[in-house]
N, C-alpha and C positions, 0 to 999 in steps of 0.2 A: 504494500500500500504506500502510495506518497504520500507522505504529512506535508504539507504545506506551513510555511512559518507563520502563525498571527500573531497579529501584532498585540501586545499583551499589556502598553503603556495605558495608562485611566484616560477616563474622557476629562476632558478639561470644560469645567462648565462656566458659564457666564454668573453673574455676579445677578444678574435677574433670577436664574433659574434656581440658585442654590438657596436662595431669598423666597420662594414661588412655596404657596401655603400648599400647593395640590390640593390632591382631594379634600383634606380638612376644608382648609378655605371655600372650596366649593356646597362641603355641607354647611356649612354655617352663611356662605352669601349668595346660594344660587335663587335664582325666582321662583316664583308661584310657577306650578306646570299642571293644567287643566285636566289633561289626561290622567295625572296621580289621584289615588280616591282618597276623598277628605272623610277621614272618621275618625271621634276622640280618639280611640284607642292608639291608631297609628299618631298623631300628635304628640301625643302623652310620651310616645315611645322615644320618638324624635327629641322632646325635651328634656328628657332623663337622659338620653345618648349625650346630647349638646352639654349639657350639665354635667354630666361623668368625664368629659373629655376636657373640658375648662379647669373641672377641679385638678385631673392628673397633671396639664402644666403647670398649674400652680404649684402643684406639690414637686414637680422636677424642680421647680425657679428655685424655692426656696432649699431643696436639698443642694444645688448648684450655687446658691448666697453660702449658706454655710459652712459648704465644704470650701469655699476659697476666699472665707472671710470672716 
């Protein structure tokens, strides 16, 4: 079999991209989409997700204040 050599150096990303919320940012800023069915349950659900995920930054920030300060 020939191997071919790839090239195995990291991707060099922009200073946008490594910045760029992804998908989080997306869950927390995308619009209304009419197609998605609106029912408390699914809301509720979304809310405790949004809410769980706010808290875990928090609690990284503050372990990352600590540990270097």
């Amino acid at each position: 079999m020939n191997e071919e050599k790839v090239n195995k150096e990291p991707k060099k990303l922009s200073v946008r991209e490594f910045l760029s919320l992804g998908e989080v940012g997306g869950y927390f800023f995308r619009g209304k989409d009419p197609s998605r069915p609106r029912n408390f349950n699914i809301r509720m659900m979304h809310g405790i997700n949004k809410l769980s995920i706010v808290m875990f930054l928090i609690a990284v920030i503050v372990i990352v204040v600590r540990r270097f300060f």
